[in-house]
ZALUMSE-307765 format. One record per atom (N, C-alpha, C): residue in one letter; atom name; z, x, y. Coordinates in nm, 3 decimals. Example, Ala and Ser with C-alpha at 12.3 -4.5 7.8 and 13.67 -1.06 7.14 Angstrom:
2
A,N,0.780,1.319,-0.569 $
A,CA,0.780,1.230,-0.450 $
A,C,0.780,1.320,-0.330 $
S,N,0.708,1.285,-0.225 $
S,CA,0.714,1.367,-0.106 $
S,C,0.787,1.290,0.003 $
//
This chain:
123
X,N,-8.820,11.280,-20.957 $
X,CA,-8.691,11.338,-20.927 $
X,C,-8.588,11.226,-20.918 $
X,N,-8.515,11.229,-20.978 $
X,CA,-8.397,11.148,-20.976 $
X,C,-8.247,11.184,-20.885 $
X,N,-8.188,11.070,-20.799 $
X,CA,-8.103,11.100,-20.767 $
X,C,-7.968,11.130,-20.782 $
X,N,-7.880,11.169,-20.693 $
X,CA,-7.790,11.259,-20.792 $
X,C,-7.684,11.115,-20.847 $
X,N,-7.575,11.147,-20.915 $
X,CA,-7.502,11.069,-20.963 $
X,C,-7.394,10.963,-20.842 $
X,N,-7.340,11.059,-20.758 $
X,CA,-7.300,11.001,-20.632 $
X,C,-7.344,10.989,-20.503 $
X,N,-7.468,10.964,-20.529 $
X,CA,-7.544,10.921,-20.359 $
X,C,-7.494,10.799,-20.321 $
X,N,-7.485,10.802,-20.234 $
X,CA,-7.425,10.669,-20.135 $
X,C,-7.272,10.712,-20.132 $
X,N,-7.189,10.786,-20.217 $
X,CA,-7.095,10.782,-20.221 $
X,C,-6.994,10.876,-20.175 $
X,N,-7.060,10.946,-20.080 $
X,CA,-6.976,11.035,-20.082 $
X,C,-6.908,10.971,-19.887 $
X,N,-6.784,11.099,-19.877 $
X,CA,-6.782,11.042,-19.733 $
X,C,-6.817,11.069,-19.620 $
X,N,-6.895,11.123,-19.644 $
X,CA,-7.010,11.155,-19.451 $
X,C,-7.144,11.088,-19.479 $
X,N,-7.142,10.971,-19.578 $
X,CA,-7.241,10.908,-19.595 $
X,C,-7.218,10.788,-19.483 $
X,N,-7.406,10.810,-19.414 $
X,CA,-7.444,10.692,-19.317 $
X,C,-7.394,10.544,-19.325 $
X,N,-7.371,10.541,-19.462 $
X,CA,-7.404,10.385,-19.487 $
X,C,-7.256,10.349,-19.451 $
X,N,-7.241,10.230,-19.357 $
X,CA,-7.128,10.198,-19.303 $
X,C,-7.024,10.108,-19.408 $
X,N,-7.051,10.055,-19.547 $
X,CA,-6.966,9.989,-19.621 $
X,C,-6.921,10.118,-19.676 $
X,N,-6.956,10.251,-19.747 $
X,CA,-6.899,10.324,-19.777 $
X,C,-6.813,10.374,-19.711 $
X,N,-6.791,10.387,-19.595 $
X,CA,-6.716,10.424,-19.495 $
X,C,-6.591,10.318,-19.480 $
X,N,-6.606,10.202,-19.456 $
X,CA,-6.525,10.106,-19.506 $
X,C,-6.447,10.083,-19.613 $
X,N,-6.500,10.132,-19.731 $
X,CA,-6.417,10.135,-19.851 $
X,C,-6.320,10.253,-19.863 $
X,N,-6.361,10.391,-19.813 $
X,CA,-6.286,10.474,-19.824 $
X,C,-6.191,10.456,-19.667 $
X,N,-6.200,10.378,-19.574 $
X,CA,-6.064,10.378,-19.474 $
X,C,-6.009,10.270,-19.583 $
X,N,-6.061,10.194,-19.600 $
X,CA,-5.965,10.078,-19.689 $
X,C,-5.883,10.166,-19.802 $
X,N,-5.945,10.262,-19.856 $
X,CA,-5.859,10.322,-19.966 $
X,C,-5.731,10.392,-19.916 $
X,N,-5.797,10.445,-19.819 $
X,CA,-5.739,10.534,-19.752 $
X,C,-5.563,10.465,-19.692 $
X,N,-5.629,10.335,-19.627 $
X,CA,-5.511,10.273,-19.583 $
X,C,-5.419,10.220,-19.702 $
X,N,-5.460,10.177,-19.786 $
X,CA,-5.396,10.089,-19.953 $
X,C,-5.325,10.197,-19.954 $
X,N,-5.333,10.340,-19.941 $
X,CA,-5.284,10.488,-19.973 $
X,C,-5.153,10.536,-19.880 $
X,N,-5.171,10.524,-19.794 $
X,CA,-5.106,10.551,-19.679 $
X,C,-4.990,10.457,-19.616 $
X,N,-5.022,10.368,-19.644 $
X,CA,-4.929,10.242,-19.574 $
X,C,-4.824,10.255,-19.654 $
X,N,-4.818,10.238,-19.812 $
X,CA,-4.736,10.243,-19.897 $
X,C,-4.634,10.403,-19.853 $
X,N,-4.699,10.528,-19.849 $
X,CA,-4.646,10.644,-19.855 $
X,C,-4.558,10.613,-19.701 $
X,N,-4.595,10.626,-19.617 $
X,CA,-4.548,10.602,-19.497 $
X,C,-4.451,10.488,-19.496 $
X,N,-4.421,10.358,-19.550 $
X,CA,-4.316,10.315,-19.554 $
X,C,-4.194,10.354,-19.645 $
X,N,-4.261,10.415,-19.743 $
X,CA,-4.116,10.454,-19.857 $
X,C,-4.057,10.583,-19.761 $
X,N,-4.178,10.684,-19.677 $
X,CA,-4.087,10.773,-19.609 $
X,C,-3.972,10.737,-19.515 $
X,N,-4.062,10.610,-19.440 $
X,CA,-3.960,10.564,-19.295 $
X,C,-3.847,10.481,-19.347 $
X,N,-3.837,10.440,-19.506 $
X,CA,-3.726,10.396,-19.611 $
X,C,-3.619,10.528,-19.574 $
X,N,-3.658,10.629,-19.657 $
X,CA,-3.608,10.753,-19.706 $
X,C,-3.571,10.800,-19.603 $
X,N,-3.591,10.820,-19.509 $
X,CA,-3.561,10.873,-19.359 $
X,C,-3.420,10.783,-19.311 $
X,N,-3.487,10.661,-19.308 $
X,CA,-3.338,10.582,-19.267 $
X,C,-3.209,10.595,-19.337 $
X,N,-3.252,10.642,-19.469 $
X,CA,-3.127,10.635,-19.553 $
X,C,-3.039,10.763,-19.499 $
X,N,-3.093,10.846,-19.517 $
X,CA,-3.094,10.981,-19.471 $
X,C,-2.999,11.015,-19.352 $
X,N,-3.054,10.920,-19.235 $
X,CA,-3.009,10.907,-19.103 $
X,C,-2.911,10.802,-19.109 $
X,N,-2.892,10.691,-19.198 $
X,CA,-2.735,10.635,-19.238 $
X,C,-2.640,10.722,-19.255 $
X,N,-2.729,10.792,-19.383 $
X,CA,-2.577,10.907,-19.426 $
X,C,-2.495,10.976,-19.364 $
X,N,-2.564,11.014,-19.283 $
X,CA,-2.545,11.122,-19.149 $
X,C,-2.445,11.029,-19.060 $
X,N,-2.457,10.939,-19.041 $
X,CA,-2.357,10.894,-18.943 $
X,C,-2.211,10.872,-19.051 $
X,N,-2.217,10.886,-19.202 $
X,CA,-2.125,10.853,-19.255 $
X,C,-2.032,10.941,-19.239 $
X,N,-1.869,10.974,-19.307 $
X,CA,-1.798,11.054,-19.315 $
X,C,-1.838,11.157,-19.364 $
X,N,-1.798,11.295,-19.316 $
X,CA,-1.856,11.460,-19.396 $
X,C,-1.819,11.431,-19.551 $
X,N,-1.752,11.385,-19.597 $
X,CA,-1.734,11.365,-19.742 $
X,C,-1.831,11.268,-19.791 $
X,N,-1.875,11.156,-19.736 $
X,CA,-1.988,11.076,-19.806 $
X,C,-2.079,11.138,-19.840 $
X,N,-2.148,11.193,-19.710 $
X,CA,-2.245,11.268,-19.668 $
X,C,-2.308,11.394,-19.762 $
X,N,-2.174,11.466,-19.804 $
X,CA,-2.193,11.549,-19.884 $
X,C,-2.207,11.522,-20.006 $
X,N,-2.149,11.452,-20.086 $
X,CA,-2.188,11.321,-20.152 $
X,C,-2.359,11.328,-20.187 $
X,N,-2.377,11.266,-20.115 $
X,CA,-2.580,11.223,-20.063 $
X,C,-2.614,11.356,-20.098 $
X,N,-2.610,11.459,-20.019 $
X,CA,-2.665,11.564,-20.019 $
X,C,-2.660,11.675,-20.136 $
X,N,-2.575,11.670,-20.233 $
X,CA,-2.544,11.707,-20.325 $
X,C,-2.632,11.672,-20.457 $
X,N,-2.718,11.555,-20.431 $
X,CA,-2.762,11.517,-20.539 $
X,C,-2.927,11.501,-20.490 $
X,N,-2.945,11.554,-20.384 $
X,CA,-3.084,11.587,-20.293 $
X,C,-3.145,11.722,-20.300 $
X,N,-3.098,11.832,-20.283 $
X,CA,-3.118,11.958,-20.322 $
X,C,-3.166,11.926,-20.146 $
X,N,-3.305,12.068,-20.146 $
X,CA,-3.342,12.096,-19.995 $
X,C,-3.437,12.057,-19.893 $
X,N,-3.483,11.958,-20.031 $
X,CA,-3.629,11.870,-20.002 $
X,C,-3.571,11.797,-19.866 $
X,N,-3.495,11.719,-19.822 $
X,CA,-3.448,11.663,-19.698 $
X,C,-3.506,11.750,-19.556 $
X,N,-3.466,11.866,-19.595 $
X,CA,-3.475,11.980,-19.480 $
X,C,-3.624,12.010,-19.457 $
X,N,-3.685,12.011,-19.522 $
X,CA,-3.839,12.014,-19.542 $
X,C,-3.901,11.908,-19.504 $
X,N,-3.881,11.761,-19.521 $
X,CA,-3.942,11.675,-19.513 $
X,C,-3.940,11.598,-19.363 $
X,N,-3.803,11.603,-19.300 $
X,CA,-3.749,11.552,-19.196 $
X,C,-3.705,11.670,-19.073 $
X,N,-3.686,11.578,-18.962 $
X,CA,-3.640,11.620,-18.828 $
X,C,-3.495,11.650,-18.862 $
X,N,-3.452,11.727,-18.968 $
X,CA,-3.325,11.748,-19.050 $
X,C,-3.224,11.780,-18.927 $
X,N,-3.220,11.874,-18.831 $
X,CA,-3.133,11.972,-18.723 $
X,C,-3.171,11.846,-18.626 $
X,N,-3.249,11.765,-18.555 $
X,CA,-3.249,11.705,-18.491 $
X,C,-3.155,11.575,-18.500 $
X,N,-3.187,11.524,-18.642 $
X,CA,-3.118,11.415,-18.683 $
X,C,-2.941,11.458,-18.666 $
X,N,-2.895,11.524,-18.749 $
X,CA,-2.769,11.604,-18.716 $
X,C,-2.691,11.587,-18.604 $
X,N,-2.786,11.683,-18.492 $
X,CA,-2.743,11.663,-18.389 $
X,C,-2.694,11.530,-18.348 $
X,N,-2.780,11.446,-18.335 $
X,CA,-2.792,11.276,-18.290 $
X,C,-2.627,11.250,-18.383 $
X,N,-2.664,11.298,-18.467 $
X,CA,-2.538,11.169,-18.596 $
X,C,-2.426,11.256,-18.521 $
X,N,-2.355,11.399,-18.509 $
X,CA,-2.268,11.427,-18.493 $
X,C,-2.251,11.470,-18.316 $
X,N,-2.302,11.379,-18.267 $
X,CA,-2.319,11.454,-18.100 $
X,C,-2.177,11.351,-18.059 $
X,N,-2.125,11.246,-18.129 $
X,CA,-2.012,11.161,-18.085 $
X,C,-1.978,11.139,-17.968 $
X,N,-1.913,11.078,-17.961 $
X,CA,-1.943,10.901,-17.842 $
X,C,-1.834,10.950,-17.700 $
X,N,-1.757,11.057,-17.732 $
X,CA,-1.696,11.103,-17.598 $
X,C,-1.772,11.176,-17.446 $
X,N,-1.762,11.137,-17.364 $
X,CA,-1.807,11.175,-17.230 $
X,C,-1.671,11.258,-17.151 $
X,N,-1.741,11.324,-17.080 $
X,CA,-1.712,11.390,-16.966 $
X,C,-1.617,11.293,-16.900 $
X,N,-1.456,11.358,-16.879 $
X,CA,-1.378,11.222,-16.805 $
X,C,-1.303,11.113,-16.922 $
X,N,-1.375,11.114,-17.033 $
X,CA,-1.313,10.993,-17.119 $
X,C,-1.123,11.052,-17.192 $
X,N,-1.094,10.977,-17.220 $
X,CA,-0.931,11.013,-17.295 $
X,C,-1.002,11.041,-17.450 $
X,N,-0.903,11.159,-17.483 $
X,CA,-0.907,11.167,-17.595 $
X,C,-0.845,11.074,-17.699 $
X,N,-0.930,11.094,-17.814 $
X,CA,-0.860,10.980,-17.917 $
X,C,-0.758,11.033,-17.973 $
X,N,-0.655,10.944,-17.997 $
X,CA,-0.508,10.977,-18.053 $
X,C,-0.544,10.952,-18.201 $
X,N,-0.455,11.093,-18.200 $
X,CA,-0.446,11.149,-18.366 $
X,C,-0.278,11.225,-18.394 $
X,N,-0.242,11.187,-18.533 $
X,CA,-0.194,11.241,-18.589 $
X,C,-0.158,11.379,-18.676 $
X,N,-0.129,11.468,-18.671 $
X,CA,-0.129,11.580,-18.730 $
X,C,0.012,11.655,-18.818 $
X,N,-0.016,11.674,-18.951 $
X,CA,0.157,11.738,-18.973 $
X,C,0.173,11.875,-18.905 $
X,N,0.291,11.907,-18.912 $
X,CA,0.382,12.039,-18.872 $
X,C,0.311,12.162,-18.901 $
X,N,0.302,12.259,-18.897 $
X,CA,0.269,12.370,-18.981 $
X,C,0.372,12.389,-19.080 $
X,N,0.507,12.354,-19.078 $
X,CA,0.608,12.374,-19.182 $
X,C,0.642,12.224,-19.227 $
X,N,0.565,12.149,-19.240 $
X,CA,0.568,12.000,-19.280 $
X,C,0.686,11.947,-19.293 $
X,N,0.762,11.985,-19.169 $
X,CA,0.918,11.884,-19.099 $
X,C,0.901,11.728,-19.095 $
X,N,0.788,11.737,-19.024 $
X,CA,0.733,11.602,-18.944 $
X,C,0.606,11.637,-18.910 $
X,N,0.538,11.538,-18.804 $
X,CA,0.420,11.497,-18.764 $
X,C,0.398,11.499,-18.619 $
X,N,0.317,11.559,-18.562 $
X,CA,0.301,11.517,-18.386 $
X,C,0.179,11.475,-18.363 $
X,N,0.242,11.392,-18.227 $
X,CA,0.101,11.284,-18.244 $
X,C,0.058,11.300,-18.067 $
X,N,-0.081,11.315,-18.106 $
X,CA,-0.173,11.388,-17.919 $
X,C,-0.104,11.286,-17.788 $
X,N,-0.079,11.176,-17.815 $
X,CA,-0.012,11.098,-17.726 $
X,C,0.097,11.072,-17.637 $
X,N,0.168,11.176,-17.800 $
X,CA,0.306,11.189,-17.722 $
X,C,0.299,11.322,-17.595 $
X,N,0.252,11.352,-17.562 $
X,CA,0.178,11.524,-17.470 $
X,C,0.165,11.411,-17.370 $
X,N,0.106,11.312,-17.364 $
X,CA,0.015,11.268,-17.244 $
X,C,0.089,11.269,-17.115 $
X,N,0.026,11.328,-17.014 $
X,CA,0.090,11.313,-16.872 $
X,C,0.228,11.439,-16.885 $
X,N,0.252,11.525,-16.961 $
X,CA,0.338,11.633,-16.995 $
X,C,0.292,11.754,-16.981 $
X,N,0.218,11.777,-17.012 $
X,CA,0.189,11.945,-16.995 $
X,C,0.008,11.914,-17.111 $
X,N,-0.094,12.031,-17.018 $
X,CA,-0.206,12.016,-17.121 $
X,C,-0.196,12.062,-17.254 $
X,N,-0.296,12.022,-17.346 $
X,CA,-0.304,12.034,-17.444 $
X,C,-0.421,12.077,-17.505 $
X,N,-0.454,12.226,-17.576 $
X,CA,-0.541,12.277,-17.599 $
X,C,-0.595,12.260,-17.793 $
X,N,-0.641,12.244,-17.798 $
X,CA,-0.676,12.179,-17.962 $
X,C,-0.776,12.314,-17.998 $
X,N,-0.772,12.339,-18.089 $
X,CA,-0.797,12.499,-18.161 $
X,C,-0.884,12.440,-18.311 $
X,N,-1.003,12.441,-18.326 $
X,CA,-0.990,12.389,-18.465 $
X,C,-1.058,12.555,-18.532 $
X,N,-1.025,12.575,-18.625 $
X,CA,-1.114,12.712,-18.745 $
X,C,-1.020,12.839,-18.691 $
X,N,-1.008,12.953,-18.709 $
X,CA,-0.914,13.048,-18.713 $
X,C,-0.906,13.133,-18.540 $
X,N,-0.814,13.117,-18.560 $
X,CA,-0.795,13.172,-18.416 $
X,C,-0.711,13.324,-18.409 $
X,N,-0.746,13.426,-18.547 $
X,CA,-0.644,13.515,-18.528 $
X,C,-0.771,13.614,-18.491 $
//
């Protein structure tokens, strides 16, 4: 009786170098995949902190694979959770008119009367 073609070779085989060769493969395999992800991830999580126009940019030429692959809603959050606290001054900004006379700027308000900022439709 002859043995089969892959004895010794398979992987719940006893013999401890076989076992060795396949973590070794295993790792040659893995190390590579796992750094191009934690590559791809970072890029990802750059973008995200970039401007909504970069960003969209990136994402435009990604399709949905991102959302699938990554902590997509988590990351988000983090990139757009921005750097204001409870207590801090708002940042001064510029804005035109609704009838584009001129321009008012959040600063000039300060210490005058509050100021309520409205952004998306309010009818």
């Amino acid at each position: 009786m002859s043995a089969p073609l892959s004895a010794g070779l398979e992987y719940g085989s006893k013999d401890p170098g076989v076992r060795r060769k396949w973590k070794s493969r295993l790792l040659r395999i893995a190390t590579p995949l796992a750094a191009l992800y934690l590559a791809v991830l970072a890029g990802f999580d750059y973008s995200m902190h970039q401007p909504p126009a970069t960003f969209s940019r990136v994402m435009m030429h990604v399709g949905p694979v991102p959302f699938l692959l990554f902590p997509f809603e988590t990351m988000w959050k983090s990139a757009r959770a921005g750097r204001l606290h409870v207590g801090d001054s708002s940042p001064d900004f510029t804005l035109p008119l609704l009838d584009h006379s001129g321009a008012v700027t959040l600063s000039s308000f300060r210490g005058q009367k509050p100021v309520v900022l409205v952004f998306g439709s309010y009818t």
